[in-house]
Biopython code that builds the backbone (N, CA, C, O; Angstrom):
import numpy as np
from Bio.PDB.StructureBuilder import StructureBuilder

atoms = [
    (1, "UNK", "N", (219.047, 40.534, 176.979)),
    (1, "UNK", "CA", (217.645, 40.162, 177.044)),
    (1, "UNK", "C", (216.909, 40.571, 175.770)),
    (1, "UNK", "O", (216.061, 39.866, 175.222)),
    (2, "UNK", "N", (217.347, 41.888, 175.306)),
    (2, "UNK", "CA", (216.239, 42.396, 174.147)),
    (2, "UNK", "C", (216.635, 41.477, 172.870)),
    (2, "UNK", "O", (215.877, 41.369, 171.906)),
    (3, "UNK", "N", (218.256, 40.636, 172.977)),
    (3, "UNK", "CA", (218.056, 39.788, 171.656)),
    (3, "UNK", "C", (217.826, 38.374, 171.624)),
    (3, "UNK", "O", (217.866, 37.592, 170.674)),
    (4, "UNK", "N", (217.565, 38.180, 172.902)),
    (4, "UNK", "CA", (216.653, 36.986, 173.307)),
    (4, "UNK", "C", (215.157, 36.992, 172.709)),
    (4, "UNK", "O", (214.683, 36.188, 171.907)),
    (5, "UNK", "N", (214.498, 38.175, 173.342)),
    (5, "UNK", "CA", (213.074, 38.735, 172.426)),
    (5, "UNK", "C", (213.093, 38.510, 171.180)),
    (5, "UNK", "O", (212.417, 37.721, 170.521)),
    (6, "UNK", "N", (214.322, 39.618, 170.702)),
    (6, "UNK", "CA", (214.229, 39.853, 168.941)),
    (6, "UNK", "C", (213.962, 38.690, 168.189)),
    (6, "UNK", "O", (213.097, 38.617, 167.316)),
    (7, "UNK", "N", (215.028, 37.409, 168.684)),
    (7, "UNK", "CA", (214.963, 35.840, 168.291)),
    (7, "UNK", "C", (213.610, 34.835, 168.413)),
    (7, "UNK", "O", (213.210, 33.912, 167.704)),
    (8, "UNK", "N", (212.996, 35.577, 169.890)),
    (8, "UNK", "CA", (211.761, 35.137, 169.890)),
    (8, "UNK", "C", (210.649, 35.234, 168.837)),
    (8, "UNK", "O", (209.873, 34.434, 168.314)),
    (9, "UNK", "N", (210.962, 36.886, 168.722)),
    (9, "UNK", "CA", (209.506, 37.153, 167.834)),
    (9, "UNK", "C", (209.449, 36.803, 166.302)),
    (9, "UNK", "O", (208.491, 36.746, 165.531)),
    (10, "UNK", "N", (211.500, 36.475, 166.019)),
    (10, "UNK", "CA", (211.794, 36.502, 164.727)),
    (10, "UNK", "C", (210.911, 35.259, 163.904)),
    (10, "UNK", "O", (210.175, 35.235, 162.917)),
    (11, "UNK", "N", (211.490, 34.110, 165.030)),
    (11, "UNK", "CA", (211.198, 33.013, 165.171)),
    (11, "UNK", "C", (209.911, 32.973, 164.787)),
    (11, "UNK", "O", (209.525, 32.793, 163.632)),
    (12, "UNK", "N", (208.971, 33.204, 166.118)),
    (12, "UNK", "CA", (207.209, 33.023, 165.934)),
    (12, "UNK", "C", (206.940, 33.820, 164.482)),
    (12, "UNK", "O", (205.839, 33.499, 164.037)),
    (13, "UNK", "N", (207.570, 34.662, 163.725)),
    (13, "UNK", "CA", (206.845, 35.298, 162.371)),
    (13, "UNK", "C", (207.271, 34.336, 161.510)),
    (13, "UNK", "O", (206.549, 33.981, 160.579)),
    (14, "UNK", "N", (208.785, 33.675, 161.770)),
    (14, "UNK", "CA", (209.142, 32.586, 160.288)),
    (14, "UNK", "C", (208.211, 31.261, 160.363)),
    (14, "UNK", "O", (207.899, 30.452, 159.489)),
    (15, "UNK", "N", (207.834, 31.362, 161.962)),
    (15, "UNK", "CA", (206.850, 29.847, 162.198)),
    (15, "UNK", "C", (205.437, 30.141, 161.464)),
    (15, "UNK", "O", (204.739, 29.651, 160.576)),
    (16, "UNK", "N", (205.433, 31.109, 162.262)),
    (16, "UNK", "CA", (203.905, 31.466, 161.593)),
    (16, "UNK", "C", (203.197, 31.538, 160.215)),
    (16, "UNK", "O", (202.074, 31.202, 159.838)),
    (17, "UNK", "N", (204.501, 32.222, 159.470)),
    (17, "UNK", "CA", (204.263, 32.412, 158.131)),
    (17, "UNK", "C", (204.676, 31.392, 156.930)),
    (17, "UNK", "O", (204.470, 31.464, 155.719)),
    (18, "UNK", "N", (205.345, 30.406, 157.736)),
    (18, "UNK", "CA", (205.653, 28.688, 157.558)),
    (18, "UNK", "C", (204.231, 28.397, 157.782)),
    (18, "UNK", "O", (203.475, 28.989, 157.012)),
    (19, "UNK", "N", (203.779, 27.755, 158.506)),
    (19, "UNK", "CA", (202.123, 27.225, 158.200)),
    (19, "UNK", "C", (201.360, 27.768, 157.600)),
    (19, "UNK", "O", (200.553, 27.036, 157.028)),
    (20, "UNK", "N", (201.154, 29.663, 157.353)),
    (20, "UNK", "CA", (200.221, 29.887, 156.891)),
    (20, "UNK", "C", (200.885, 29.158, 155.422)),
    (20, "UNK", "O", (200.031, 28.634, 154.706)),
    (21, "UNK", "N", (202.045, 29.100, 155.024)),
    (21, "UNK", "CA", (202.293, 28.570, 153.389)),
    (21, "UNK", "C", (201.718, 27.197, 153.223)),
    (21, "UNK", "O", (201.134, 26.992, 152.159)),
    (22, "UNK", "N", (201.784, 26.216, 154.101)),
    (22, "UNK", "CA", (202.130, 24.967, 154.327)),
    (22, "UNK", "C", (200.308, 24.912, 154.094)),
    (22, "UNK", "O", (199.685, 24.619, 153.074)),
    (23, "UNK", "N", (199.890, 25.238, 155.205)),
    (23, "UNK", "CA", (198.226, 25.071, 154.915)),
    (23, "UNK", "C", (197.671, 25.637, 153.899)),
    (23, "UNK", "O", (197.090, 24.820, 153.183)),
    (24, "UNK", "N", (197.610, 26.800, 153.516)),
    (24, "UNK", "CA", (196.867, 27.055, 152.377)),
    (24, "UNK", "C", (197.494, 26.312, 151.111)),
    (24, "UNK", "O", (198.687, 26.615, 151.137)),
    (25, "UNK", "N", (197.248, 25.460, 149.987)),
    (25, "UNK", "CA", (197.420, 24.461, 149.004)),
    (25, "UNK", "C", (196.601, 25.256, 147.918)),
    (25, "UNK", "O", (195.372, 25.226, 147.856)),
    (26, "UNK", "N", (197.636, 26.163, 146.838)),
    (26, "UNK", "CA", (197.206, 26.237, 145.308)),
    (26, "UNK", "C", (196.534, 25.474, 144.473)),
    (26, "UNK", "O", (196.235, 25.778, 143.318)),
    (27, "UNK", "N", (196.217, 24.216, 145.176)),
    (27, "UNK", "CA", (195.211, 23.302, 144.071)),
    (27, "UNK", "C", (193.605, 23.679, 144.535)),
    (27, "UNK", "O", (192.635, 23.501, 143.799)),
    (28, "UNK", "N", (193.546, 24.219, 145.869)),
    (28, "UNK", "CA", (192.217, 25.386, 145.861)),
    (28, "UNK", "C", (192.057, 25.941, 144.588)),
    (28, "UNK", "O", (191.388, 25.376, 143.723)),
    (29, "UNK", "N", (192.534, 26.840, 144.441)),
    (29, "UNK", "CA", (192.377, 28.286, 143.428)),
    (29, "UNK", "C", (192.248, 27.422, 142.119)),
    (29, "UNK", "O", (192.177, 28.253, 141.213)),
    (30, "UNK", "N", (192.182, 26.128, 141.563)),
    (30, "UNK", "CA", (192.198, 25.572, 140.501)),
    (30, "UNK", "C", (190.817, 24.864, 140.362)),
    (30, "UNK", "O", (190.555, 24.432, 139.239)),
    (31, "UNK", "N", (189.910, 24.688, 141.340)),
    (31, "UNK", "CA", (188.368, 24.604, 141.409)),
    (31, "UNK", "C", (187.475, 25.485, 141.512)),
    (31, "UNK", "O", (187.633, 26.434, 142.281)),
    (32, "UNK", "N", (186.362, 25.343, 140.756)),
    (32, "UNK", "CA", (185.664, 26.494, 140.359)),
    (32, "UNK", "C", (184.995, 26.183, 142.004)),
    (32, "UNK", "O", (185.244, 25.240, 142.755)),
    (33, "UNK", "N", (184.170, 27.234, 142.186)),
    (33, "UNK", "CA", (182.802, 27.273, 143.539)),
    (33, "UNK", "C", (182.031, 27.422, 142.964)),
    (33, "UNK", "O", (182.244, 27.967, 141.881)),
    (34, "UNK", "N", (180.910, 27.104, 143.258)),
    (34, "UNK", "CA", (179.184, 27.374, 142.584)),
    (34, "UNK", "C", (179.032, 28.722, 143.000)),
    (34, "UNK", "O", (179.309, 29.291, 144.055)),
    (35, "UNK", "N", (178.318, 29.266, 141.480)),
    (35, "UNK", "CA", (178.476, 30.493, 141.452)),
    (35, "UNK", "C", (179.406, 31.309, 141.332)),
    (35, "UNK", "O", (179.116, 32.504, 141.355)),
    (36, "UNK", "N", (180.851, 30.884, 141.164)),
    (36, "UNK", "CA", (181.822, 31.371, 140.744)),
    (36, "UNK", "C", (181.354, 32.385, 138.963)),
    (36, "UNK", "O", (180.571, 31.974, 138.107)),
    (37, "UNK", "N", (181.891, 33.275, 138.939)),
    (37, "UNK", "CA", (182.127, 33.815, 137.614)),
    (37, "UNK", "C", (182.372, 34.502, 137.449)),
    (37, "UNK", "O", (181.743, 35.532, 137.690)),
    (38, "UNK", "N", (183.866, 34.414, 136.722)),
    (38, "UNK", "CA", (185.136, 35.475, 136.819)),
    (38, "UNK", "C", (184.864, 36.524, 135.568)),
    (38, "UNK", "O", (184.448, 35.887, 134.600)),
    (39, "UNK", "N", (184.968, 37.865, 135.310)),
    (39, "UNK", "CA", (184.782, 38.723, 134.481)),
    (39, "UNK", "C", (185.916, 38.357, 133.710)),
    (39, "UNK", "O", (186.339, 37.215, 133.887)),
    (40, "UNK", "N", (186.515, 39.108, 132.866)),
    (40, "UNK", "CA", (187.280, 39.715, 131.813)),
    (40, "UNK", "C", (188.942, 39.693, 132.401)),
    (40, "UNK", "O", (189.007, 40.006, 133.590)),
    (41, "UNK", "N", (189.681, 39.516, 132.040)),
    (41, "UNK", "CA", (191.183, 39.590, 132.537)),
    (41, "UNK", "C", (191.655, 40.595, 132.102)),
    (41, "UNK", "O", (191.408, 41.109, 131.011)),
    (42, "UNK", "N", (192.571, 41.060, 133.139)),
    (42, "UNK", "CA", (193.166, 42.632, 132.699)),
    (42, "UNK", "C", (194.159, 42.690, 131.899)),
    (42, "UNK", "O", (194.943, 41.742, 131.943)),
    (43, "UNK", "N", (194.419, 43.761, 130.973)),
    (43, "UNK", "CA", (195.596, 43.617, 129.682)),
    (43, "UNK", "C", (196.523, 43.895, 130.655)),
    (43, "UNK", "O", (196.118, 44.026, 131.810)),
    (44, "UNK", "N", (198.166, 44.057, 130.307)),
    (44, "UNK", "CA", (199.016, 44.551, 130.988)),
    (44, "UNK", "C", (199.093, 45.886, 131.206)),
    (44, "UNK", "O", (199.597, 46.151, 132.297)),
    (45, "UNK", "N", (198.695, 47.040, 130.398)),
    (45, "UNK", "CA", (198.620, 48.040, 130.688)),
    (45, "UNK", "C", (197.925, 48.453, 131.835)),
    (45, "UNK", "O", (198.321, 49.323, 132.611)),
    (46, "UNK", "N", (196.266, 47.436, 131.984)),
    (46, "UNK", "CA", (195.745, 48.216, 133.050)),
    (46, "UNK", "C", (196.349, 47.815, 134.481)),
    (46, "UNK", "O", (196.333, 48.588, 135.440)),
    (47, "UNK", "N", (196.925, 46.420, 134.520)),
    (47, "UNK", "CA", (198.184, 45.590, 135.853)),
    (47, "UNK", "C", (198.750, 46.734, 135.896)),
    (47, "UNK", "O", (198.517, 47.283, 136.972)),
    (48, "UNK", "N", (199.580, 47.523, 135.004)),
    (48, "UNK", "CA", (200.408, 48.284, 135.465)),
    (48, "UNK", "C", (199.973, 49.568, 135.883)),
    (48, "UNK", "O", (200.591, 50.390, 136.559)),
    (49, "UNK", "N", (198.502, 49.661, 135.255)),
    (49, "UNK", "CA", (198.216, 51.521, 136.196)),
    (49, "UNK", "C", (197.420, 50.879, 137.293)),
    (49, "UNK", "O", (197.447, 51.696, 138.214)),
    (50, "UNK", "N", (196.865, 50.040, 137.588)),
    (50, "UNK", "CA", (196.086, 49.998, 138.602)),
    (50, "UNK", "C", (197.133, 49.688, 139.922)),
    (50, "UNK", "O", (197.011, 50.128, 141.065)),
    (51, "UNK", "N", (198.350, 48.663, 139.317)),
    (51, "UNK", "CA", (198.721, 47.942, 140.663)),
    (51, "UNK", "C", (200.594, 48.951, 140.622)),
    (51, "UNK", "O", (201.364, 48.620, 141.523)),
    (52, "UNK", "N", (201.006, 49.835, 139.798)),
    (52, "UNK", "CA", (202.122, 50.107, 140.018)),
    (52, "UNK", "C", (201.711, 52.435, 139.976)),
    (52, "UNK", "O", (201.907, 53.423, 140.684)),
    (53, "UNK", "N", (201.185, 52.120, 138.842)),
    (53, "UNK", "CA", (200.977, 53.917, 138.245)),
    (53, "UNK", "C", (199.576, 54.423, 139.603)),
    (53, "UNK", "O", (199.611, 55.652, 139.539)),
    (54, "UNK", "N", (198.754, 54.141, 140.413)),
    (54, "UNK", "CA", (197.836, 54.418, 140.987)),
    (54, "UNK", "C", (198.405, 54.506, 142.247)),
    (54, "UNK", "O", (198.269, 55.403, 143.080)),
    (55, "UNK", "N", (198.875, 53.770, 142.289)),
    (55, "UNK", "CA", (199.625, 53.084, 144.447)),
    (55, "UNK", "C", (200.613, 54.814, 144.212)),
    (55, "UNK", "O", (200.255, 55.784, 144.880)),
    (56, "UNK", "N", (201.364, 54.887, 143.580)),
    (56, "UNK", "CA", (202.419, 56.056, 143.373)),
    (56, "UNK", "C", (202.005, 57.318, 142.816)),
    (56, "UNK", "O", (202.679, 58.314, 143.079)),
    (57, "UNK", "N", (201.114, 57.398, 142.174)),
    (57, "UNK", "CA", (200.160, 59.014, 142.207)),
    (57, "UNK", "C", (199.633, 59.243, 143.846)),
    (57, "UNK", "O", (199.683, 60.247, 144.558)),
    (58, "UNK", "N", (199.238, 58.202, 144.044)),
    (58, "UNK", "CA", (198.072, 58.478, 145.298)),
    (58, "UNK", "C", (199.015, 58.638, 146.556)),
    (58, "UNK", "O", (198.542, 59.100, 147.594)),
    (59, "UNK", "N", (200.759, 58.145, 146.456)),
    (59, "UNK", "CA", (201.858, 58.510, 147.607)),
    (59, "UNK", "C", (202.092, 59.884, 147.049)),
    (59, "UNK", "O", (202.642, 60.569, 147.911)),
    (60, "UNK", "N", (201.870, 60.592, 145.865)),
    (60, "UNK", "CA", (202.746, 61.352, 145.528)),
    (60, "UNK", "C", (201.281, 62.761, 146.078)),
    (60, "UNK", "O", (201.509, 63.609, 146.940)),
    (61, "UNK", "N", (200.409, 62.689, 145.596)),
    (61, "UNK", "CA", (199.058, 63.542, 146.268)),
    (61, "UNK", "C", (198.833, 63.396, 147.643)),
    (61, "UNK", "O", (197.924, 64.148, 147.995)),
    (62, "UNK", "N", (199.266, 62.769, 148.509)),
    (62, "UNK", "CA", (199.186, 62.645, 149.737)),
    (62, "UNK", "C", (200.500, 63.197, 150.641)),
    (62, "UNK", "O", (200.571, 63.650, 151.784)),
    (63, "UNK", "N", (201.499, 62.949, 149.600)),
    (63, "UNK", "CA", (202.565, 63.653, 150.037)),
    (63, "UNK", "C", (202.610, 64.883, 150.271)),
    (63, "UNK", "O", (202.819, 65.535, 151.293)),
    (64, "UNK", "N", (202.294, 65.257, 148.744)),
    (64, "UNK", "CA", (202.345, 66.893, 148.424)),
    (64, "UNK", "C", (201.772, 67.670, 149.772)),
    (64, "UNK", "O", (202.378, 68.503, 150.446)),
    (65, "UNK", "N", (199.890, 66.953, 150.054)),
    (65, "UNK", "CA", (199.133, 67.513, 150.749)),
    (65, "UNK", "C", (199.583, 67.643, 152.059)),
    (65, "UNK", "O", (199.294, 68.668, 152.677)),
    (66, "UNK", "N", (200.285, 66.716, 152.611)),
    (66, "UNK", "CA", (201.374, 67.024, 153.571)),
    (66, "UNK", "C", (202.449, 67.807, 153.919)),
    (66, "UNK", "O", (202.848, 68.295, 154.977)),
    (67, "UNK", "N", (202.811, 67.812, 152.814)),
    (67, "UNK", "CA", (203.854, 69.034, 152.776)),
    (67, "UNK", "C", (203.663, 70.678, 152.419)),
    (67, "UNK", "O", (204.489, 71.589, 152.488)),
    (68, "UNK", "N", (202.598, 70.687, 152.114)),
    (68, "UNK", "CA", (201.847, 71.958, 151.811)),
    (68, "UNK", "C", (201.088, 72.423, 152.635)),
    (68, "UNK", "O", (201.141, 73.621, 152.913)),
    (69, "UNK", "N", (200.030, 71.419, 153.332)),
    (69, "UNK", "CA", (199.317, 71.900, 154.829)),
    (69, "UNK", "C", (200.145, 71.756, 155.754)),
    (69, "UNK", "O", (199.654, 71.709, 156.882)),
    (70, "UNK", "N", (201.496, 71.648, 155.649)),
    (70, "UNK", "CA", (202.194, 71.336, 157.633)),
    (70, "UNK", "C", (202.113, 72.688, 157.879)),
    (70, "UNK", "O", (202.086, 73.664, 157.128)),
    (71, "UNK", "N", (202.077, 72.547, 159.178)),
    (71, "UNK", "CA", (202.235, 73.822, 159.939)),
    (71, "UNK", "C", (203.356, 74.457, 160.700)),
    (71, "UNK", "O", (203.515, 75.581, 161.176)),
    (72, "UNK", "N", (204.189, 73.209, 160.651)),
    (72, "UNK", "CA", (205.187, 73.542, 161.554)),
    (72, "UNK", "C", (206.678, 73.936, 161.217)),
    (72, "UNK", "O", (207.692, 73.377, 161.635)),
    (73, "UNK", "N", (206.595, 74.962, 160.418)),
    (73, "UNK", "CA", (207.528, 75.410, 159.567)),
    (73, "UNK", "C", (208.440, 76.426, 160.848)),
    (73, "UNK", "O", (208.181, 77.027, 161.891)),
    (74, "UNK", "N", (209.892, 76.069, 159.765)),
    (74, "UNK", "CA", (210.894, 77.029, 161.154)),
    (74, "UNK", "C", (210.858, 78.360, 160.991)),
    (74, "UNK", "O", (211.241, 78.954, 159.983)),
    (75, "UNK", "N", (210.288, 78.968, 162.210)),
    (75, "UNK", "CA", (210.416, 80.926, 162.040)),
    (75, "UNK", "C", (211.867, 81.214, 161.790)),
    (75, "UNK", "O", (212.848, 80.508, 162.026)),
    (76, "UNK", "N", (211.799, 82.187, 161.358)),
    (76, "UNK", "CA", (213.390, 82.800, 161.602)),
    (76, "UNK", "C", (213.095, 83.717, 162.815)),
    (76, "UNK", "O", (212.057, 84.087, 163.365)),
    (77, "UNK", "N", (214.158, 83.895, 162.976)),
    (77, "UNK", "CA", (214.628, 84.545, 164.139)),
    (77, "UNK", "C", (215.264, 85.945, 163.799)),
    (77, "UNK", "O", (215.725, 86.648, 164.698)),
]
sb = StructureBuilder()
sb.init_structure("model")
sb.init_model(0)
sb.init_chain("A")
sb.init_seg("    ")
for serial, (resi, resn, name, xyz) in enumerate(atoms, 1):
    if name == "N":
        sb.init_residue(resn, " ", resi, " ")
    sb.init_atom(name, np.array(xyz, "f"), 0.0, 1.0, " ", f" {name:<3s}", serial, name[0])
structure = sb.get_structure()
């Protein structure tokens, strides 16, 4: 029964995420909107700290803070 489900739900996410491709059409994003007005484009350096060097400081400070405030450290005995 549970891989009857698994097939089910596999299914409804490849369907699902099949139309969302199918309906949304990239020749949108190629017309301006009124009032559109796009700033400045980012060099590659800042692509790479904003979207690779930032995401991985901010796992690595959240980590730490986790691992430094746990509480549930093993007593010895």
């Amino acid at each position: 029964m549970d891989k009857k489900n698994a097939l089910r739900a596999g299914a409804l996410a490849a369907g699902t995420t099949l139309m969302m491709l199918l309906m949304s059409s990239p020749a949108l994003a190629l017309t301006r909107d009124d009032g559109d007005d796009p700033g400045q484009g980012l060099s590659a350096a800042a692509t790479l700290g904003y979207f690779v060097v930032a995401p991985i400081v901010l796992f690595l400070v959240i980590a730490g803070l986790v691992m430094v405030l746990d509480k549930s450290r093993k007593q010895t005995k």
